[in-house]
N, C-alpha and C positions, 0 to 999 in steps of 0.2 A: 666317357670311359677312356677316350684315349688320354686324355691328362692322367689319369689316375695310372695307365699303361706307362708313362712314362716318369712319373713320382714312383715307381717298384723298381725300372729300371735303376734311377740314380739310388734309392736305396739300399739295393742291394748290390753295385758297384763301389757305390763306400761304404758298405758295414758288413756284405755279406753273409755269414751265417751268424752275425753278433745280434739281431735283432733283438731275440730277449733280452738282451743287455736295458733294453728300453722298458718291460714288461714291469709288473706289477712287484714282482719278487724281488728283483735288484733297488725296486725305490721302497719296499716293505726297508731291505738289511741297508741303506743308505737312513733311512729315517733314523734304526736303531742305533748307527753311527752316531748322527747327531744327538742325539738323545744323551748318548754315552761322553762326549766330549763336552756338552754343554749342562751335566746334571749338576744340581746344588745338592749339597747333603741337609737331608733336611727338608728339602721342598718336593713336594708330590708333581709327579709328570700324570698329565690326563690330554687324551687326546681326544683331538673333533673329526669328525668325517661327515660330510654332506654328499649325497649322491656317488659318485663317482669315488670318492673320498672314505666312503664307510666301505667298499668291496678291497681300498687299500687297505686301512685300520684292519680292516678282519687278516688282513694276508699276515700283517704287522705282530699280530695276538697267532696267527696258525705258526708263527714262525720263532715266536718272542710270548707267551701267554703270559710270561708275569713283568712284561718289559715298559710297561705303563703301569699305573694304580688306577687306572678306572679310565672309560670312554665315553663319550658321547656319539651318538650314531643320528644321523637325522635326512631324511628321505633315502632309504636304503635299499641297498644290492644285495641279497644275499650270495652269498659265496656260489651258490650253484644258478644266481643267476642267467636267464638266457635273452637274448635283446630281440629276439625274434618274437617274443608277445606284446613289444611297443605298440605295435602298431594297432592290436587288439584294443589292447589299455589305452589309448587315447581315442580312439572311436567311444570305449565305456564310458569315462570318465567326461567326457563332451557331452553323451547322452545324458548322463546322470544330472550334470548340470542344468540341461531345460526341462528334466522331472522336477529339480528343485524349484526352480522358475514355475512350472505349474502349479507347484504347489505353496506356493506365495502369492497371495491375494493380489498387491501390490505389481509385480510382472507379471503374473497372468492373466491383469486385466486388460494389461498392454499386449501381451501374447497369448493371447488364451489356451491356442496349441503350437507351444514352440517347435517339435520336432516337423512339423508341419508348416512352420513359416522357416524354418531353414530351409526343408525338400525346396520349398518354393522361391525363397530369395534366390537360391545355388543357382535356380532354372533360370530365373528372371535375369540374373545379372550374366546368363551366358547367350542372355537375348539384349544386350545392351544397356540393362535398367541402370539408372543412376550415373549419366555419362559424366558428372563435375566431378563424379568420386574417380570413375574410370577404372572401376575394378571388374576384373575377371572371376567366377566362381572359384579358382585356383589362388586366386589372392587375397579373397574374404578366407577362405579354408586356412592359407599358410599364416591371417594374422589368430586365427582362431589357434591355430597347432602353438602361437608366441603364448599368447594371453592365456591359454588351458594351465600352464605351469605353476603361476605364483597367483596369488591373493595379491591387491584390489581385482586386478586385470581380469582372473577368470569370471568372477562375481559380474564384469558388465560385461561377459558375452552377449545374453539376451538384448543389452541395451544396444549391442553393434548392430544386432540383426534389428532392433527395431529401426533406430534411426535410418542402416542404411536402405532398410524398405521406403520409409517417408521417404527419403532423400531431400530434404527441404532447405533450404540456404543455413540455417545454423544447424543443421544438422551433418553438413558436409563439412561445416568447418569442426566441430569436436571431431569428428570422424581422420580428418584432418592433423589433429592436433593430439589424437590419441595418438597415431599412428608415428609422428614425432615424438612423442616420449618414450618409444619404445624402439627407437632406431640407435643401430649400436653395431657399428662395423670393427671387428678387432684390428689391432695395429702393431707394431713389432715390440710394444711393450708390455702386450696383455701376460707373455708367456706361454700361451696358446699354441702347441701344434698339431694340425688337424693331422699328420703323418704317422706322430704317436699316439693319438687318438684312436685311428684306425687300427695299428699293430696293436694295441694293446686290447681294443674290443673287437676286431675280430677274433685273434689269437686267444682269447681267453671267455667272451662273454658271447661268441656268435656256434655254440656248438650244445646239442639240448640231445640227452635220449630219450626224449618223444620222439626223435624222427629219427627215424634208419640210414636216410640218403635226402639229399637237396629234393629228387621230386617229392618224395610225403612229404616235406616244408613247403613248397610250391603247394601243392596241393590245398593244403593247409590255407594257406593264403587265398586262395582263389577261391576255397570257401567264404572265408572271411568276407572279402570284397564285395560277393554277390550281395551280401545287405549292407554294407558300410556305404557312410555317411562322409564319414569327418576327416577318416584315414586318411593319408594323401600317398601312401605305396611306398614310403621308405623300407619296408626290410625286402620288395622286392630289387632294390639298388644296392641293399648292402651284402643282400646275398650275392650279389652280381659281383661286387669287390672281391667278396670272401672266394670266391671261383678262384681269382684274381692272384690273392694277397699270399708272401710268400708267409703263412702262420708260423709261430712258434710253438713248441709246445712246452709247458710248465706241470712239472710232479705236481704242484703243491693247488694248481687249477681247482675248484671245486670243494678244497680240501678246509672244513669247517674246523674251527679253534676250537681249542679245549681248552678253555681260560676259567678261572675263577673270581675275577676280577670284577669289580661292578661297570654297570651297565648301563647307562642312561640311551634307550632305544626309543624314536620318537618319528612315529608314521604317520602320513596323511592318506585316507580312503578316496580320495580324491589327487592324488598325484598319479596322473600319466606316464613318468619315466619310470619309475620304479617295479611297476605290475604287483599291482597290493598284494593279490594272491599270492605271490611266490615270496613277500616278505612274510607271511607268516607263519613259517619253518623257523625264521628269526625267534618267534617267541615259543615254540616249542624247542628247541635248542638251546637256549640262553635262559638257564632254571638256576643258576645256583644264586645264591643269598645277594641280596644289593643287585642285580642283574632285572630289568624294568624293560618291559615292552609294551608302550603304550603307541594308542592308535586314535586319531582324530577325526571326526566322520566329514567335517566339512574343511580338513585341511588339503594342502597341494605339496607340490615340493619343497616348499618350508615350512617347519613348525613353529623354529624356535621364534621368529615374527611374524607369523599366520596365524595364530589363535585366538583373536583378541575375544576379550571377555565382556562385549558390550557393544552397542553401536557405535559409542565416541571415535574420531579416529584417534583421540590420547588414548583410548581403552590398553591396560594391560595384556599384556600374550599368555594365555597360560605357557604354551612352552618356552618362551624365558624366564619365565617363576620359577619352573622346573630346570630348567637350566644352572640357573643361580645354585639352586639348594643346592643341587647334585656337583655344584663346584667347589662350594664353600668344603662339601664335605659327603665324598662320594659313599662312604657308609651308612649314612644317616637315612633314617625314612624320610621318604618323599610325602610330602603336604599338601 
């Protein structure tokens, strides 16, 4: 926390009271800018949002509702999202996955009781099991927190936990070798700041009226935890910032579009970031004509390449079929 004590300092040394300037609404009417200087007469503007990206798009439409001809929306925030059930939503959605695993002939033969060889791997490996691998119960969890998000990766949770139980020489090197294709340090050309990252979700995505004050959030949590599993206590760190951080505040926060525009909306029951729950005010709010709220039971935080329609790994996605249609021609029924 003191790094963070001291990233608020220089922030608010050089911006001051300008922080919103960084906030969701000034990049909604900067989008619209773009938009307006670079339109073709003639050619339809449609936009995409992905996670973080669909809570812009919407600010985009609450601000602009006929400032696009149709959206694409895909692993979504809705507008009154709160981050403070992450942590919830990836404890569920880690469970749900070794239910699946149970109930697949194929890994249940290998796990018979997944949730039950995890309790025990987590123990094992804070008793030193698996010393080639050299992982900590904290570091099997944080690659579990990576691999929960996207398709292939979440599919071989059950297969990390088996191997890393054997622990067997080829078993350490996939383990090995998983673990490098998923290492990915940002660098000064990602575009990435983790400074507006925070200002923008604290300031706008870290505040819920379920809870009156920080302790019913605590509270809340320390519920939580008594039976969690998978969580690893991020929202009690970020409530710790939010203590901290100097917030903005935005009229426009919470504030759901009234657009009539079509819709291509596309959720996975299975992604952790998002907290499926709270996206389904998405589909009772988004009614008018061409406006599509569709949900995937075994997708993650991507659709449009997580569906595939078959074992192959060529297999088609169904959400980039729907993708397509919905580009070619966003008034058109969907196939």
């Amino acid at each position: 926390m003191e790094e963070v004590g001291r990233c608020i300092g220089w922030l608010e040394a050089e911006h001051g009271d300008d922080l919103d300037v960084f906030g969701t609404t000034p990049a909604a009417r900067d989008l619209m800018a773009a938009i307006d200087l670079t339109r073709i007469d003639g050619t339809k503007v449609l936009l995409y949002g992905n996670s973080a990206g669909t809570w812009w798009a919407q600010r985009f439409l609450a601000l602009f509702p006929d400032g696009a001809d149709g959206a694409v929306l895909e692993a979504n925030l809705s507008p009154d999202f709160f981050g403070g059930y992450q942590d919830e939503s990836f404890e569920n959605v880690t469970r749900r996955i070794l239910e699946l695993c149970a109930g697949d002939a194929f890994c249940s033969n290998k796990l018979p009781d997944p949730l039950a060889a995890a309790e025990s791997l987590l123990a094992a490996l804070e008793g030193g099991h698996c010393p080639d691998v050299g992982w900590t119960a904290q570091d099997l969890l944080g690659l579990i927190g990576v691999m929960v998000y996207y398709r292939p990766y979440n599919q071989a949770i059950p297969a990390v936990m088996y191997r890393l139980a054997r622990c067997g020489e080829a078993d350490v090197a996939a383990l090995e070798a998983l673990v490098a294709s998923l290492t990915w340090m940002p660098d000064a050309d990602t575009g990435f700041s983790i400074a507006v990252f925070y200002n923008e979700y604290l300031s706008e995505m870290w505040d819920s009226a379920d809870f009156a004050t920080s302790a019913e959030f605590l509270a809340y949590l320390d519920g939580l935890y008594e039976g969690a599993l998978f969580a690893m206590g991020d929202a009690y760190d970020f409530n710790e910032v939010f203590s901290m951080w100097p917030v903005y505040d935005d009229s426009y926060d919470g504030v759901w579009p009234e657009t009539t525009i079509p819709l291509l909306i596309l959720q996975g029951r299975l992604d952790p970031a998002s907290c499926y729950e709270q996206t389904l005010a998405m589909a009772d709010h988004y009614t008018a004509p061409g406006q599509h709220f569709l949900d995937f039971p075994y997708a993650s935080h991507g659709v449009i390449f997580g569906t595939p329609m078959g074992p192959s790994p060529f297999a088609q996605d169904c959400g980039l079929i729907l993708f397509e249609q919905f580009m070619e021609d966003p008034a058109a029924p969907l196939d």
